[in-house]
C-alpha positions in Angstrom: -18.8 -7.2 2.1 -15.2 -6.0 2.1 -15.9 -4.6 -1.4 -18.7 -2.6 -0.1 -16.9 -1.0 2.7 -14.4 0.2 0.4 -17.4 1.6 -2.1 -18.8 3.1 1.2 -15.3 4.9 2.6 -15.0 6.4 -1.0 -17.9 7.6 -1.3 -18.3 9.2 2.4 -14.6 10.6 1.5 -16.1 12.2 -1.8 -19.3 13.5 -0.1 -16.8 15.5 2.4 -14.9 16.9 -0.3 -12.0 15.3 -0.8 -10.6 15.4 -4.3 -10.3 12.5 -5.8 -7.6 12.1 -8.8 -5.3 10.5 -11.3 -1.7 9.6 -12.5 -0.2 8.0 -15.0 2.9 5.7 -14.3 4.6 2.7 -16.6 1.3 2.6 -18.1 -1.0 2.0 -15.0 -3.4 4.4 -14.0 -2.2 5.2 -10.3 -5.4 7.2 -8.6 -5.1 8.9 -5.1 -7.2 11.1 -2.9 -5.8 14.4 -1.9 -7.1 16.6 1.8 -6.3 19.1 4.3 -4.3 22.3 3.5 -0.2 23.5 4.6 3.0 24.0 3.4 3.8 19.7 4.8 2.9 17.3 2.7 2.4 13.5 4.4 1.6 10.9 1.1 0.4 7.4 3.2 1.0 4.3 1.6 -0.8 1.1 2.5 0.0 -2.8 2.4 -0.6 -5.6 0.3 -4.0 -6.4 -0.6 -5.0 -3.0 1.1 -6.4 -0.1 -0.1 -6.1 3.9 0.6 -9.2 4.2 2.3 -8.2 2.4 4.7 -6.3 5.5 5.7 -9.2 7.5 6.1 -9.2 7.8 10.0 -5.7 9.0 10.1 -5.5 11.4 7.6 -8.7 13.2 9.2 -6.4 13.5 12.1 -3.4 14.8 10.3 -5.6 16.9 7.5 -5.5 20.2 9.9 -2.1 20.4 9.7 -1.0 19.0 6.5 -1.8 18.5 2.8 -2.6 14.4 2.8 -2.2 12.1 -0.5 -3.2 8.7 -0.2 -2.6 6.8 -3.6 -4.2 3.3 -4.5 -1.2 1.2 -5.7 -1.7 -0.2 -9.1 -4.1 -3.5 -8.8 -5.8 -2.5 -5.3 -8.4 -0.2 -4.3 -9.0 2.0 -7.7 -6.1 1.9 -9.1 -5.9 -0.2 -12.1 -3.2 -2.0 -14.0 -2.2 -1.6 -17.8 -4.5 -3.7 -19.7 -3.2 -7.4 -20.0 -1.1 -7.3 -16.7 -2.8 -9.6 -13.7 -0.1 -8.5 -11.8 3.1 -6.7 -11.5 6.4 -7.7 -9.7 8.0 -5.9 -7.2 10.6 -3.8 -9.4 7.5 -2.5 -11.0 5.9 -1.0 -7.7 9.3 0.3 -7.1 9.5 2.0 -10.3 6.0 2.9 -10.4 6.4 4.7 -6.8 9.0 6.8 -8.1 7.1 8.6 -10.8 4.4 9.0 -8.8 6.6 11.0 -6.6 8.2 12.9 -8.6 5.7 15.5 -9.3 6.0 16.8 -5.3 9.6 16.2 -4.6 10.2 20.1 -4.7 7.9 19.8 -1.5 9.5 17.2 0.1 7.0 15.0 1.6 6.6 12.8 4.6 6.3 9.2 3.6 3.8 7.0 6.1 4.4 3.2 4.6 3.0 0.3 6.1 4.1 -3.4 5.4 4.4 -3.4 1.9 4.2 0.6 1.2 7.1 0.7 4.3 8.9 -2.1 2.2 8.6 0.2 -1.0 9.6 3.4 0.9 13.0 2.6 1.9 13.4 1.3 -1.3 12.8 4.5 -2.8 14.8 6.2 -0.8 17.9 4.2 -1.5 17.0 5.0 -5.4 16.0 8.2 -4.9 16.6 10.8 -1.7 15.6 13.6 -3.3 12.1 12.4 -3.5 11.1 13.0 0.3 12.4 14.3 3.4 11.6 11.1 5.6 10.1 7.9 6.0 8.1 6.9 9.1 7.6 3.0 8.6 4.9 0.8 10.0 5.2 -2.5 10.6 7.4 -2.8 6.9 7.6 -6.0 4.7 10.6 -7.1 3.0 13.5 -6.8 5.4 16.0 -9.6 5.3 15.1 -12.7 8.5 16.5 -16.2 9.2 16.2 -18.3 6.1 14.3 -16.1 3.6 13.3 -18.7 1.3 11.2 -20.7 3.9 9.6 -17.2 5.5 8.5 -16.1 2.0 7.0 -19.5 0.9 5.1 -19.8 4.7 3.7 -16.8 4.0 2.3 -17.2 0.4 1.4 -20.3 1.7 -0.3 -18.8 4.3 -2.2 -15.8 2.1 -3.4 -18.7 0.1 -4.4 -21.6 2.2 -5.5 -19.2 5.4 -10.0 -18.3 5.6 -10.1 -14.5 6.2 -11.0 -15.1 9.7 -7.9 -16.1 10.5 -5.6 -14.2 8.5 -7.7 -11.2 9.7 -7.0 -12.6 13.4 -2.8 -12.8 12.3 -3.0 -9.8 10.8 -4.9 -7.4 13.8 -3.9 -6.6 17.2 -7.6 -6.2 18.0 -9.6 -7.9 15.4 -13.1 -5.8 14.9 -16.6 -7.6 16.1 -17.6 -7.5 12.7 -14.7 -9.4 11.5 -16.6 -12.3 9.6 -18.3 -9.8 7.6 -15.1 -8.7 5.7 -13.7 -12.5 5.9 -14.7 -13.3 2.6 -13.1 -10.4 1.2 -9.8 -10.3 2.9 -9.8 -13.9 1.8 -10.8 -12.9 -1.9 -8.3 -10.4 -1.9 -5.3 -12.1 -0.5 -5.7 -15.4 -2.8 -5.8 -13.4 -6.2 -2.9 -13.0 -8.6 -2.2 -9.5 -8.1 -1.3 -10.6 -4.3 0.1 -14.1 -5.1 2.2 -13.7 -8.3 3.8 -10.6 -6.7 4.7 -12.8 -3.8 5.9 -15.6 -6.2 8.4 -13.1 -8.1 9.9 -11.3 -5.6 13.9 -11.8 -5.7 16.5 -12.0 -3.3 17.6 -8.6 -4.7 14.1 -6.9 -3.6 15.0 -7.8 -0.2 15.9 -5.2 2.3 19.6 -5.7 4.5 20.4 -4.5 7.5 22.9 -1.9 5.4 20.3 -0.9 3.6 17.9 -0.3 6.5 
């Protein structure tokens, strides 16, 4: 059902007119929908195991006063990864993020991350501040806690041992009605290797400090 809701949000965004597009970067194809009209220029990025649709609601809101790019990361949503790869570790996103960027940092964007896109945003501002003018992080992953090591492992082991009900219920202030219709899917999506093995590779050095932050 998740699956569907995602085939549904494109769609709907296509049949309004947003432009739907394409990147290359480190041999994935990066894809990314691009709305609204203005000199500003706000690129959201979502979580793990998320997708950019699920921006949809928020960039309507912003679309009036800002040109809007919401990219898939590669191995969610549309975005697809270089053919062989099940999954890509985190200095890959990192890099990956980077040459997407690029191509706009004469304009300077606005970078809207949440949990893992906030995680890869600072990140990419620490390699490279010319790329954007600010971050504005929701709810980021990665940043340095009390015994690292046990909070990474109880979260994989959480992603893969949780049903989607409850991760969905962890995961939302105000789960919807509907919840057990997207269970499955959150569930799906959360237990496969593209989530899992990027959780099992990530490094102490990936891991944001208080000096960095």
């Amino acid at each position: 059902m998740l699956e569907v809701a995602r085939q549904l949000a494109h769609y709907t965004l296509r049949m309004r007119g947003v432009g739907h597009h394409e990147q290359q970067v480190i041999g994935a194809t990066m894809r990314y929908y691009r709305m609204g009209k203005g000199p500003r220029l706000v690129i959201l990025l979502h979580g793990l195991g998320d997708s950019a649709t699920n921006w949809r609601a928020v960039a309507h809101g912003i679309q009036q006063h800002a040109e809007v790019i919401i990219p898939d990361l590669p191995g969610f949503g549309r975005s697809s990864l270089p053919t062989g790869d099940v999954f890509w570790p985190h200095r890959a996103y990192r890099k990956a993020l980077v040459e997407f960027l690029e191509p706009w940092a004469d304009r300077q964007p606005i970078i809207v991350g949440n949990s893992m896109g906030g995680w890869l945003s600072v990140q990419m501002m620490l390699d490279r501040p010319d790329l954007c003018q600010r971050a504005i992080l929701i709810n980021p992953g990665g940043v340095l806690v009390p015994e690292p090591e046990i909070a990474r492992e109880t979260f994989r082991e959480f992603l893969a041992t949780a049903d989607g009900r409850v991760i969905l219920a962890k995961l939302l202030h105000r789960p919807p009605q509907a919840i057990g219709l997207l269970a499955s899917g959150i569930e799906r999506q959360m237990r496969s290797p593209v989530v899992q093995q990027f959780l099992s590779t990530i490094e102490d050095a990936d891991i944001l400090l208080p000096a960095d932050l």
